[in-house]
LOROZA-766996 format. One line per field, with one value per residue (C-alpha): residue number from 0; z, y, x. Coordinates in steps of 0.001 Angstrom, whole numbers, plus 500000, padded with zeros to 6 digits. Layout:
koltor = (NUM, ...)
Z = (Z, ...)
Y = (Y, ...)
X = (X, ...)
This chain:
koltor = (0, 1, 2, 3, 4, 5, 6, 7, 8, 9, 10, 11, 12, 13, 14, 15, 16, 17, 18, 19, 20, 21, 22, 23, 24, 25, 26, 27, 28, 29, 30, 31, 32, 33, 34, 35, 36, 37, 38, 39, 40, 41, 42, 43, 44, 45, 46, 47, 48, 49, 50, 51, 52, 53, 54, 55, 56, 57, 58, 59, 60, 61, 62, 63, 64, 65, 66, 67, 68, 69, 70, 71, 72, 73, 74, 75, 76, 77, 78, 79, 80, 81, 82, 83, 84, 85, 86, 87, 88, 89, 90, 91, 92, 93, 94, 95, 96, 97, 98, 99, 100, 101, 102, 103, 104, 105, 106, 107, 108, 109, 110, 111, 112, 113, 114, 115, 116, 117, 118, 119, 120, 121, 122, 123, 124, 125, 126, 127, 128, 129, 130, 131, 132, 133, 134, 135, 136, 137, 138, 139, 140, 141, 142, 143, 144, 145, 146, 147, 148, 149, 150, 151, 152, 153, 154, 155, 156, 157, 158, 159, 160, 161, 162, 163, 164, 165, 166, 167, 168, 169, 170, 171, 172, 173, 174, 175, 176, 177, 178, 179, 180, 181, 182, 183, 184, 185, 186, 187, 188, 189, 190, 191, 192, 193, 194, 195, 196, 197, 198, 199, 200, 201, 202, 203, 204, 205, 206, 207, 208, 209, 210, 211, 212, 213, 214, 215, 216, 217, 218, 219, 220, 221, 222, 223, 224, 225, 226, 227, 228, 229, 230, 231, 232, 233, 234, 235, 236, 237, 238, 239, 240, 241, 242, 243, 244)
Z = (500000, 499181, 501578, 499484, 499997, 503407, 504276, 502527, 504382, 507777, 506922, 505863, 509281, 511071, 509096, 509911, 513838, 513621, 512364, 514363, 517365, 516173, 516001, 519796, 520982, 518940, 521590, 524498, 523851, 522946, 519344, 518160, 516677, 517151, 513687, 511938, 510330, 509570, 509784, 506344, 505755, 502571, 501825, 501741, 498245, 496157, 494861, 495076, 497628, 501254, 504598, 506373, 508818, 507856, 507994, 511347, 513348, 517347, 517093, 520073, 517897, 515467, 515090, 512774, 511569, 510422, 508611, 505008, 502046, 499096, 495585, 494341, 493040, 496305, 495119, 498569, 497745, 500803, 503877, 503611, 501195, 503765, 502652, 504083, 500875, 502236, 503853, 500610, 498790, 501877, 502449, 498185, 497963, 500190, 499263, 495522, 495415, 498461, 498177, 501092, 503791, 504206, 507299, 506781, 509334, 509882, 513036, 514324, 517993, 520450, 522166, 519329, 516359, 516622, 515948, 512408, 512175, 512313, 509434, 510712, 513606, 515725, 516995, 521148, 522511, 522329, 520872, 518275, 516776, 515387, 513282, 512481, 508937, 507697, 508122, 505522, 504742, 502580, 502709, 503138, 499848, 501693, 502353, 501377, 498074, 494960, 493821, 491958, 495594, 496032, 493972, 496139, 499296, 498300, 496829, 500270, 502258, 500622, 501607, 505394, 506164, 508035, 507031, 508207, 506969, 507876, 508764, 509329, 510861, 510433, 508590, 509400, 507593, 507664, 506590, 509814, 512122, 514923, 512693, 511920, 515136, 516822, 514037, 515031, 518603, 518680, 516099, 518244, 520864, 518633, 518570, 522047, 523596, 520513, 521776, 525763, 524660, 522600, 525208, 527455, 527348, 528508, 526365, 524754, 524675, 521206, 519440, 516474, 513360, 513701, 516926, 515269, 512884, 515475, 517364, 514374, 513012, 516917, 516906, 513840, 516575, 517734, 515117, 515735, 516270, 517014, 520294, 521252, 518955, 521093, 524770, 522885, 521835, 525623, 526604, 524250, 524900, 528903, 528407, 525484, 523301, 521000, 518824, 517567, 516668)
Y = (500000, 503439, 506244, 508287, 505148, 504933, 508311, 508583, 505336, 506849, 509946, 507932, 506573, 509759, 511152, 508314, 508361, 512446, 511460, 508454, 510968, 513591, 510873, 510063, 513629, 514707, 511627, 513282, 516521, 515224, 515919, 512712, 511741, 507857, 506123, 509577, 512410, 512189, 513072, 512651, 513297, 513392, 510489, 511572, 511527, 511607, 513991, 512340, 510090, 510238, 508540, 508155, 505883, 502944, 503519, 502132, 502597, 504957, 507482, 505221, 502526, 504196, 503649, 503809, 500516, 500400, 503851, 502871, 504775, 506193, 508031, 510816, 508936, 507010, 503775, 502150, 501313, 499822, 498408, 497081, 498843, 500436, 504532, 507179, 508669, 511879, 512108, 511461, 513921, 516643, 516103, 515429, 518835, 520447, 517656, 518405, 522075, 523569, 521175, 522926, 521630, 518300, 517399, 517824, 517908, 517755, 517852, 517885, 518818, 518859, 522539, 524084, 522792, 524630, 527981, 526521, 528420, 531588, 533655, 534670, 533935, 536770, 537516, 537862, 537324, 537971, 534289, 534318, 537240, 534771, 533579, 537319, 537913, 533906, 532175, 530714, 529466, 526884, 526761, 523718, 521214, 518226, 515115, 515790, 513087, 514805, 515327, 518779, 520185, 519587, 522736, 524940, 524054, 524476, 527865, 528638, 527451, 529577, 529771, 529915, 526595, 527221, 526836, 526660, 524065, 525921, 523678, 520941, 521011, 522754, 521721, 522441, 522251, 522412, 521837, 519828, 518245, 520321, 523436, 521813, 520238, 523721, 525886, 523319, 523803, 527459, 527473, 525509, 527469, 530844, 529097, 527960, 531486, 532818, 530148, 531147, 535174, 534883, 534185, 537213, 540353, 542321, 544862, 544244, 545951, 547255, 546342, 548122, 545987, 547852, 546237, 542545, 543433, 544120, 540805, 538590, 540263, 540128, 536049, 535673, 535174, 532104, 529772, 527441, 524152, 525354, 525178, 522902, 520141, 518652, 518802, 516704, 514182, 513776, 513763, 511238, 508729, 509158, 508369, 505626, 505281, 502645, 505602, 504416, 500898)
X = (500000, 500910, 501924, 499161, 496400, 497678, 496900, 493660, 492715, 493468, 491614, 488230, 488520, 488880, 485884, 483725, 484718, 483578, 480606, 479613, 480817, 478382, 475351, 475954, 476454, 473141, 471410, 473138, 471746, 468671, 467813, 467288, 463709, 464369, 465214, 464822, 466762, 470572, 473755, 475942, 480060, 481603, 484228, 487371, 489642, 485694, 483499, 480015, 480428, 479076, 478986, 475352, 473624, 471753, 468121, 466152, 469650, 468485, 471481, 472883, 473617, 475786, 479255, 482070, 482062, 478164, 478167, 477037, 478575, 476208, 477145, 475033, 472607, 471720, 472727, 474467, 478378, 479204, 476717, 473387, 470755, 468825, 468741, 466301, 465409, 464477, 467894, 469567, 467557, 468419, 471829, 472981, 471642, 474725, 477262, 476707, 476163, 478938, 481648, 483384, 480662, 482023, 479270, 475277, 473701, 469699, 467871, 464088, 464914, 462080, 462747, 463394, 461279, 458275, 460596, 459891, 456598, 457657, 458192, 461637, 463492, 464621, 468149, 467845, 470551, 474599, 475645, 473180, 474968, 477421, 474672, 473656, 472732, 473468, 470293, 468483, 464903, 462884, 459310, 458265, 457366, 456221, 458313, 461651, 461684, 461549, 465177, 464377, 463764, 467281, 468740, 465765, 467433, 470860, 469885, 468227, 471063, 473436, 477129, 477264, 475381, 472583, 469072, 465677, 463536, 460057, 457558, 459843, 463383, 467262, 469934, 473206, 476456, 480346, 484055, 484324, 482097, 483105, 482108, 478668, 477715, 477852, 476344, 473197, 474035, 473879, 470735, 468482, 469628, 468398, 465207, 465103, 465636, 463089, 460299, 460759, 460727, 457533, 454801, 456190, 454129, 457436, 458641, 461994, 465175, 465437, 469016, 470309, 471481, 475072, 475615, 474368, 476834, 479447, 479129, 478875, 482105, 483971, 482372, 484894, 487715, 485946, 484842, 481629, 483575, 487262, 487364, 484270, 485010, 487668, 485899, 482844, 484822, 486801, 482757, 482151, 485275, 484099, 480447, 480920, 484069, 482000, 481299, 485058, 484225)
């Protein structure tokens, strides 16, 4: 075997033990839906080709090992034919349209989904500055299975990776899974703090756009992912390191 193959090898591995890592930390935090939604990586040293779950795996369950591998078409290449075609049809949309996300990440989390019904989600508070200004939205078309819907919600997305699925869920995505994981992490937490302020008949301190502006442009020193990335997967390899099998 090559050094090159070697390499490549070693970095397919890594790739799939970030994403099997992200499955169990979306359980922890409790944003799974059961069997449903998904989590997708491309495969390293391709261009179509992507790492998901198999179909009727609890996010639990996932590990390195039984991540199936899919081209652009859906057809499975490696693992057992068992494909959420909605998630294909989601996730191809990023993979083939921003080739620099290499994670795709799409959520229906409890707290936060019913933010989906408003028109737009407000910016509250100081950490969802960092998202100031770089959130999408796709109205919703039914299930996700018709591939034309695919160049809509790549359109929507746009280039900084976060979207709003209204109606339906978020979707999420990154060059690394760090940098994904916590663009979802501090979206549903948007949509949290959005949910709690809504009911309140208090008025509201009024924020100018310039100092949005400001905090998104200050949160540039501290990348979603960076810094977080790491201290998930010490959590991880503490609460269950078969995320690495």
């Amino acid at each position: 075997m090559s050094k090159t193959t070697s390499n490549l090898k070693q970095l397919q591995e890594k790739v799939k033990i970030d994403l099997a890592a992200m499955f169990r930390l979306t359980a922890m935090h409790g944003w799974d839906d059961t069997i449903w939604n998904h989590i997708t990586a491309r495969v390293p040293g391709s261009d179509h080709h992507f790492y998901m779950h198999r179909f009727g795996l609890a996010y639990e369950e996932v590990c390195a090992s039984n991540l199936i591998k899919v081209d652009e078409d859906g057809n499975v290449l490696e693992g057992p034919e068992d494909v959420n075609t909605a998630g294909f049809i989601i996730h191809s949309a990023i993979h083939l349209n921003h080739p620099n996300n290499k994670f795709v990440f799409h959520a229906h989390p409890p707290s936060a989904i019913a933010a989906t019904v408003f028109e737009e989600i407000p910016y509250l508070i100081q950490d969802s500055s960092m998202l100031y200004g770089k959130v999408g939205y796709h109205d919703w078309e039914g299930l996700s299975v018709d591939p034309d819907e695919r160049h809509r919600i790549a359109k929507n997305m746009g280039e900084h990776g976060l979207l709003v699925m209204r109606n339906h869920g978020f979707l999420t995505a990154g060059e690394t899974a760090g940098e994904c994981f916590m663009k979802m992490y501090y979206l549903i937490r948007m949509c949290e703090v959005a949910l709690q302020v809504d009911p309140c008949s208090l008025n509201r301190v009024k924020t100018s756009p310039k100092m949005w502006q400001l905090a998104c442009e200050q949160y540039e020193a501290f990348p979603p992912g960076k810094y977080e990335w790491p201290a998930l997967l010490r959590r991880c390899d503490r609460l269950d390191p078969s995320y690495k099998k």
